[in-house]
Each structure stands twice: as C-alpha cells, then as structure tokens.
MMTF fields as JSON, N, C-alpha, C and O atoms, coordinates in Angstrom:
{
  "mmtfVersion": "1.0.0",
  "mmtfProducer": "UNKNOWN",
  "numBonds": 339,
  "numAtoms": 340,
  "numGroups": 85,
  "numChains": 1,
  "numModels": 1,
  "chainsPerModel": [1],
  "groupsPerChain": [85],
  "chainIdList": ["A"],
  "bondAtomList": [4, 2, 8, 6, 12, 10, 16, 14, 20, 18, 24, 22, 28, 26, 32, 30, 36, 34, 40, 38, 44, 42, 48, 46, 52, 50, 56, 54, 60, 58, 64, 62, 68, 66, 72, 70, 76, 74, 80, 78, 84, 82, 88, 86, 92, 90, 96, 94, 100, 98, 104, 102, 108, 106, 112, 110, 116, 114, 120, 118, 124, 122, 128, 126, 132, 130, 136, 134, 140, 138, 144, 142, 148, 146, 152, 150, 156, 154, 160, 158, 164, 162, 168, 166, 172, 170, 176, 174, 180, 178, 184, 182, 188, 186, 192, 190, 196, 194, 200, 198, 204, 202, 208, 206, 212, 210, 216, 214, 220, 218, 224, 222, 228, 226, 232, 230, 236, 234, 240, 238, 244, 242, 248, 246, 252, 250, 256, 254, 260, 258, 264, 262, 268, 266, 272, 270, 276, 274, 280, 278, 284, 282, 288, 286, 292, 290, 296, 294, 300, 298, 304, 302, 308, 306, 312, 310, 316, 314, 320, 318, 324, 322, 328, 326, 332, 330, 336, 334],
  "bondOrderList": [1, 1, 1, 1, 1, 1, 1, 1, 1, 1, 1, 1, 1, 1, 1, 1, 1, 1, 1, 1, 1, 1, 1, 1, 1, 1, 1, 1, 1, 1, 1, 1, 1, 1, 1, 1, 1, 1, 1, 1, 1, 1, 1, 1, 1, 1, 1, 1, 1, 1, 1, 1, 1, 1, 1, 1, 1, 1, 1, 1, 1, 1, 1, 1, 1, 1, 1, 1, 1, 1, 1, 1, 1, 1, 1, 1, 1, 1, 1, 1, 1, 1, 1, 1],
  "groupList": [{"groupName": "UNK", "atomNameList": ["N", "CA", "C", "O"], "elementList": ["N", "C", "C", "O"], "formalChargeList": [0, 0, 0, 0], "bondAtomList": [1, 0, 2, 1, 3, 2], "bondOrderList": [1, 1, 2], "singleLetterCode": "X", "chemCompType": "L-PEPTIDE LINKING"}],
  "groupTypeList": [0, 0, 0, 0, 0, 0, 0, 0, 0, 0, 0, 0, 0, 0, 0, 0, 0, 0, 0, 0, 0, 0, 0, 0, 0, 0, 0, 0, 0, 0, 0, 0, 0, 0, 0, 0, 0, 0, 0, 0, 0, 0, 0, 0, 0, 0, 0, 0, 0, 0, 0, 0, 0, 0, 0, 0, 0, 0, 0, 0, 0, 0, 0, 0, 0, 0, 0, 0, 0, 0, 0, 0, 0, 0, 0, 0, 0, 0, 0, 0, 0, 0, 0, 0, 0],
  "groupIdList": [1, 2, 3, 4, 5, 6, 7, 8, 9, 10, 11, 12, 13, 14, 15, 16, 17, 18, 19, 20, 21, 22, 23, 24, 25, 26, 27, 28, 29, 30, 31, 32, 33, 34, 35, 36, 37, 38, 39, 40, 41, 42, 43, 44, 45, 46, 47, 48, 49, 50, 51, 52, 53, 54, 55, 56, 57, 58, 59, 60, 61, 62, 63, 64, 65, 66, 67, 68, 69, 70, 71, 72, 73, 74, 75, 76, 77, 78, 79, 80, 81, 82, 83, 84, 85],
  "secStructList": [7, 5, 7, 1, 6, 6, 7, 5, 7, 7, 7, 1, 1, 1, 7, 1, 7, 1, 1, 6, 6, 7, 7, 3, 3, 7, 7, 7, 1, 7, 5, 7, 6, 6, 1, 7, 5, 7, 7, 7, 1, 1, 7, 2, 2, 2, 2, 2, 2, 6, 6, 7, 6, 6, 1, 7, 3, 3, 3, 3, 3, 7, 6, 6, 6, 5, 7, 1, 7, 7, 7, 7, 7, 6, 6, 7, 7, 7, 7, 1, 3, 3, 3, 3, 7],
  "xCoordList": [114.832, 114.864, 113.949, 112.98, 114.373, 112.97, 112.149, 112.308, 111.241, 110.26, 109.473, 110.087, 108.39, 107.577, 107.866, 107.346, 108.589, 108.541, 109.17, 108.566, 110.375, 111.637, 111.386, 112.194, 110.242, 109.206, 110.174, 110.354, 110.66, 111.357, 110.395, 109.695, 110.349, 109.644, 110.521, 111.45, 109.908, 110.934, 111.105, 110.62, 112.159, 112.63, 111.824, 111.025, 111.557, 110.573, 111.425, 112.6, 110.405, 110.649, 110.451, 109.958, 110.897, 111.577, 109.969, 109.038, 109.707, 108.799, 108.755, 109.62, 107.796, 107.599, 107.199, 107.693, 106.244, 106.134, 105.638, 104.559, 106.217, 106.156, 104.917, 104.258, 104.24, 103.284, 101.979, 102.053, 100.916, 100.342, 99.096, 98.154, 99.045, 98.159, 98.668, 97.936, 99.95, 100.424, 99.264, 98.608, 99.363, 98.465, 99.039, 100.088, 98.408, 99.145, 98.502, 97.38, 98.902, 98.554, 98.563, 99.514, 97.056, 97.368, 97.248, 96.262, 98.317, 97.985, 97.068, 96.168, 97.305, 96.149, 95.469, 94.909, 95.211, 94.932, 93.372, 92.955, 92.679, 90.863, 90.52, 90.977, 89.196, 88.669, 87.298, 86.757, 86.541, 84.703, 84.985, 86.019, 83.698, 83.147, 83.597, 83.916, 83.48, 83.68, 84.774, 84.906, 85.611, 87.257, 88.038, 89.19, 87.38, 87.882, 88.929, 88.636, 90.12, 90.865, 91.431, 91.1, 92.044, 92.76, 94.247, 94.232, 95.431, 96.525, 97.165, 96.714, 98.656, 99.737, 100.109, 100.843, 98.874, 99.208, 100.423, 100.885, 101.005, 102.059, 101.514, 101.476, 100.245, 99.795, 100.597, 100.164, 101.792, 102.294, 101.247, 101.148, 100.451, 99.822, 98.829, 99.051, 97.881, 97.376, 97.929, 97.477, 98.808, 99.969, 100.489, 100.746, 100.7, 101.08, 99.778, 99.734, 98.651, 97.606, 97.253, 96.786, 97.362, 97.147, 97.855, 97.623, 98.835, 100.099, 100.239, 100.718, 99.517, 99.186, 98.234, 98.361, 96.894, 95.298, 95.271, 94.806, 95.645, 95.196, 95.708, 95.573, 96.53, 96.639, 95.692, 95.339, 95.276, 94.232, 94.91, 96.096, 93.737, 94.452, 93.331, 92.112, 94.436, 93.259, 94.162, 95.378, 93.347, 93.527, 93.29, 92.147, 93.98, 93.88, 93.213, 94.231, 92.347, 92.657, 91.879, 91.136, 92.15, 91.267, 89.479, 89.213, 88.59, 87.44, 86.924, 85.847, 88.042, 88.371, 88.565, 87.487, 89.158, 89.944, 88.586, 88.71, 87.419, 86.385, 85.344, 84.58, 85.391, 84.402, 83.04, 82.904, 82.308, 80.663, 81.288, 81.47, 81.549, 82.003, 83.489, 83.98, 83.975, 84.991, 85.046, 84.923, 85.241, 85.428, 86.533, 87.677, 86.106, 87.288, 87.148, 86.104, 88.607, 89.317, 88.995, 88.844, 88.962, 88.648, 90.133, 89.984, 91.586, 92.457, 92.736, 93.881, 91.622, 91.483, 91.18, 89.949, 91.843, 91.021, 91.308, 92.319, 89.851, 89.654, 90.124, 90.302, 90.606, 90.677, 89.792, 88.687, 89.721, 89.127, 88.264, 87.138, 89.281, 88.366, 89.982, 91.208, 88.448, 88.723, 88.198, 87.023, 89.289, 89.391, 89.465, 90.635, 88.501, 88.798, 88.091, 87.242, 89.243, 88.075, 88.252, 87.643],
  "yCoordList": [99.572, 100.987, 101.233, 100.604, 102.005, 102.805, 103.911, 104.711, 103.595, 104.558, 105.204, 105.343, 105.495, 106.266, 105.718, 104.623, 106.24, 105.491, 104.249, 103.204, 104.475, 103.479, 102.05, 101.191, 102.141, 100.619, 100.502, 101.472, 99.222, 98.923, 98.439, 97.443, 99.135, 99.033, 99.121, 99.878, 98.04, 98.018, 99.043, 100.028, 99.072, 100.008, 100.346, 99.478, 101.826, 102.432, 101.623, 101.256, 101.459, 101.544, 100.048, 99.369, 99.51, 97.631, 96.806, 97.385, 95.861, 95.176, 94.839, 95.067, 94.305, 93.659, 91.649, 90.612, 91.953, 90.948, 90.08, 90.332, 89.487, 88.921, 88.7, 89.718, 87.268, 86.867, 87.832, 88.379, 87.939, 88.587, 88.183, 88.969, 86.863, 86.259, 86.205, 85.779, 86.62, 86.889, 87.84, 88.857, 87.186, 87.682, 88.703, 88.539, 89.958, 90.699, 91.038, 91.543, 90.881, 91.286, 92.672, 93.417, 92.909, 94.431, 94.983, 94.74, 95.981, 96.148, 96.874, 96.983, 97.615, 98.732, 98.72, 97.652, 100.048, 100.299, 99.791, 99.139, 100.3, 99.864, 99.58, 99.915, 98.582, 98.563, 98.464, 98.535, 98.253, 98.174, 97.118, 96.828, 96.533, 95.112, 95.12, 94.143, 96.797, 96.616, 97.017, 97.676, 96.44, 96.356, 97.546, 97.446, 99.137, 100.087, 99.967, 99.301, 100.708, 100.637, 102.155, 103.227, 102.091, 103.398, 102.37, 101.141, 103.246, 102.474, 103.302, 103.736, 103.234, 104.505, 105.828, 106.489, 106.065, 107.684, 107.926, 109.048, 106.559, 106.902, 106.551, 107.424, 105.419, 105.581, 104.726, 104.455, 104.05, 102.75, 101.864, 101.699, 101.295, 99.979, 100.768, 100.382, 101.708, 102.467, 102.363, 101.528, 103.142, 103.492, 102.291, 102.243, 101.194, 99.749, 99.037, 98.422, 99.425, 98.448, 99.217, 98.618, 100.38, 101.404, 101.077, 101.342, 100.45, 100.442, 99.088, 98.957, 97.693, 96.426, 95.915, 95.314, 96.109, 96.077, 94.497, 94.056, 93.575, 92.377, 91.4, 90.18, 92.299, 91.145, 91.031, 92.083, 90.113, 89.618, 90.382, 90.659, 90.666, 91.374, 91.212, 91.352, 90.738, 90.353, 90.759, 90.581, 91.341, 92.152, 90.973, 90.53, 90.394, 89.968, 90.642, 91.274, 91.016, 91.774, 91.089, 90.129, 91.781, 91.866, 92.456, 93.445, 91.839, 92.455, 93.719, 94.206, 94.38, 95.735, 96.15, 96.699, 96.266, 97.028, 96.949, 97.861, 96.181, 96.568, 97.375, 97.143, 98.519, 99.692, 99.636, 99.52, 99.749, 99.755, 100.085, 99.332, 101.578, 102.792, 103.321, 103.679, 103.156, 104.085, 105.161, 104.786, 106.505, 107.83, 107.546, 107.531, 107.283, 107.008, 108.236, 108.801, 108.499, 109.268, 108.815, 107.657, 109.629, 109.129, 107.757, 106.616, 108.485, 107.145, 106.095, 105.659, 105.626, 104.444, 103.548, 103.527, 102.047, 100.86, 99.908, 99.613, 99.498, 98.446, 97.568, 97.297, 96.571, 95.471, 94.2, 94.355, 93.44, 92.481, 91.229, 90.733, 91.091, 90.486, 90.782, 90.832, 90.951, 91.493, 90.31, 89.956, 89.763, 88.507, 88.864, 88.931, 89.096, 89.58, 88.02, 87.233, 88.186, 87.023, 87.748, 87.366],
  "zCoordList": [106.03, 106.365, 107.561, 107.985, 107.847, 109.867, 109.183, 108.26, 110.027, 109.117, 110.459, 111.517, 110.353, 111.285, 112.63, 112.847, 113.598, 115.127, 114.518, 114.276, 114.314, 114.11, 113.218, 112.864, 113.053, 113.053, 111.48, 110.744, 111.234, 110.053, 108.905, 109.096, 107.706, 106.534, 105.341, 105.062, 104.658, 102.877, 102.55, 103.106, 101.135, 100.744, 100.165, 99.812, 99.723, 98.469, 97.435, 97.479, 96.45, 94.563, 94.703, 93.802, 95.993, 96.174, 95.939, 96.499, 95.368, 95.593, 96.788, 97.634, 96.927, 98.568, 98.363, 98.807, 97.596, 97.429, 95.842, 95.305, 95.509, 93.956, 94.487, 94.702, 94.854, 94.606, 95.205, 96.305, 94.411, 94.79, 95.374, 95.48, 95.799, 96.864, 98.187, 99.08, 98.46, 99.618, 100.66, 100.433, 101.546, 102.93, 103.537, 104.16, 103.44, 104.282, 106.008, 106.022, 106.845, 108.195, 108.61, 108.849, 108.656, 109.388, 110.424, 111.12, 110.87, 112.561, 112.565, 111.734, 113.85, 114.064, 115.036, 115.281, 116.108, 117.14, 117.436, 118.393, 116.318, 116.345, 114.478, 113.386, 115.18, 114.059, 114.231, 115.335, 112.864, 112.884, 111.973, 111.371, 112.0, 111.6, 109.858, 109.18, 109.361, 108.149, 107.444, 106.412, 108.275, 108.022, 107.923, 107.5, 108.392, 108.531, 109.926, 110.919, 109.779, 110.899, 111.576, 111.071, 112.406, 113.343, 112.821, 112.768, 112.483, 112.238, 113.62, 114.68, 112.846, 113.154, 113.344, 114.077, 111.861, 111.44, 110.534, 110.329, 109.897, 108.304, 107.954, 107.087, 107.436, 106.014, 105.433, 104.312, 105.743, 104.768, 104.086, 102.87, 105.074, 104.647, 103.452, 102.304, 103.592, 102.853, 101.388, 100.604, 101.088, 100.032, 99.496, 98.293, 100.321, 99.535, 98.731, 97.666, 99.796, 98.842, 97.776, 96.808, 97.723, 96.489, 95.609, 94.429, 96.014, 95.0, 94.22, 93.093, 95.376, 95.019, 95.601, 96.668, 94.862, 95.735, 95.749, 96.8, 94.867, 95.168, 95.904, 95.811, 96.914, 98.08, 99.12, 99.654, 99.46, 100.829, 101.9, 102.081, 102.615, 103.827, 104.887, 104.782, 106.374, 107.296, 108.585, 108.646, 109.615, 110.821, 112.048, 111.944, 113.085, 113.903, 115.15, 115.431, 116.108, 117.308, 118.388, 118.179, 119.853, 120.524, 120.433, 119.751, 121.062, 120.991, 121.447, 121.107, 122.499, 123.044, 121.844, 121.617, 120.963, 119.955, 118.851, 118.034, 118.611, 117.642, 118.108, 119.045, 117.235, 117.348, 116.337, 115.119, 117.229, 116.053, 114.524, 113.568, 114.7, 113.393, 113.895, 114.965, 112.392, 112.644, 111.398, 110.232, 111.76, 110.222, 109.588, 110.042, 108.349, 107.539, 106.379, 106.053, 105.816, 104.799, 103.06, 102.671, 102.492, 100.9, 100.665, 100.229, 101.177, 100.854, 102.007, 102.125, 102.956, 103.729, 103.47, 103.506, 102.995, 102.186, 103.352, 103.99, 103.381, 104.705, 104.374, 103.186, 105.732, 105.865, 105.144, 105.663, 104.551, 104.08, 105.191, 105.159, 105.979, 107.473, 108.445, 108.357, 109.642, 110.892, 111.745, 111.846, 112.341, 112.924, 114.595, 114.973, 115.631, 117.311, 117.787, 117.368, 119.174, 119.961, 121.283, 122.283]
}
C-alpha cells in the first residue's frame, strides 16, 4: 500500500514481521547520540514499534545529520544505535 508521500508501507492489521529479532532500519532526516530522531512526519515507524517493541532497531547516517539534542514527543521511541561516519 502508499502511504505518506507515496512511500510504500505494509498493510495495516498484516504482520510485518514473524520473527521478532528482525532488525529494523530507520530512516530519518536527524538524529542525537541518544537515538532520538526527526523522521517524515507519519509516525509509521513510531506506531509499529508500539505495536512490536522488541525488535532491534538501528539508524545508519551521515555525521551532518547528528544533532547534540533533539525535542522529542511523549510517543517518540528512539533508535537503539545510531550508526554516522
């Protein structure tokens, strides 16, 4: 299915993923050291880990893209590691 800015995302109700050591990759415009991020602005990735907290989750970026601090929301769950070079 297309979801926010066409970007293709599973179906609601659908699992995503059985195993639940599956790695999930997260995008995202900025981040801080303590795995807070700037996404999109839908809130998918948010709403999935709410929905299945025990998957690992790790952010690739540039070192442009890490911010000292970033303000985060009561439903923002950081990144686990934030990987920049």
């Amino acid at each position: 299915a297309k979801g926010y800015a066409g970007i293709p995302e599973p179906i609601a109700d659908e699992p995503v993923a059985h195993d639940e050591t599956a790695l999930v990759l997260m995008p995202g415009l900025a981040f801080d050291p303590q795995g807070h991020r700037i996404g999109y602005g839908g809130g998918f990735y948010d709403k999935f880990l709410s929905r299945e907290p025990n998957h690992p989750t790790l952010a690739l970026c540039y070192d442009f893209q890490v911010l000292p601090h970033l303000d985060t929301e009561e439903h923002d769950i950081p990144v686990d590691t934030v990987l920049w070079a």
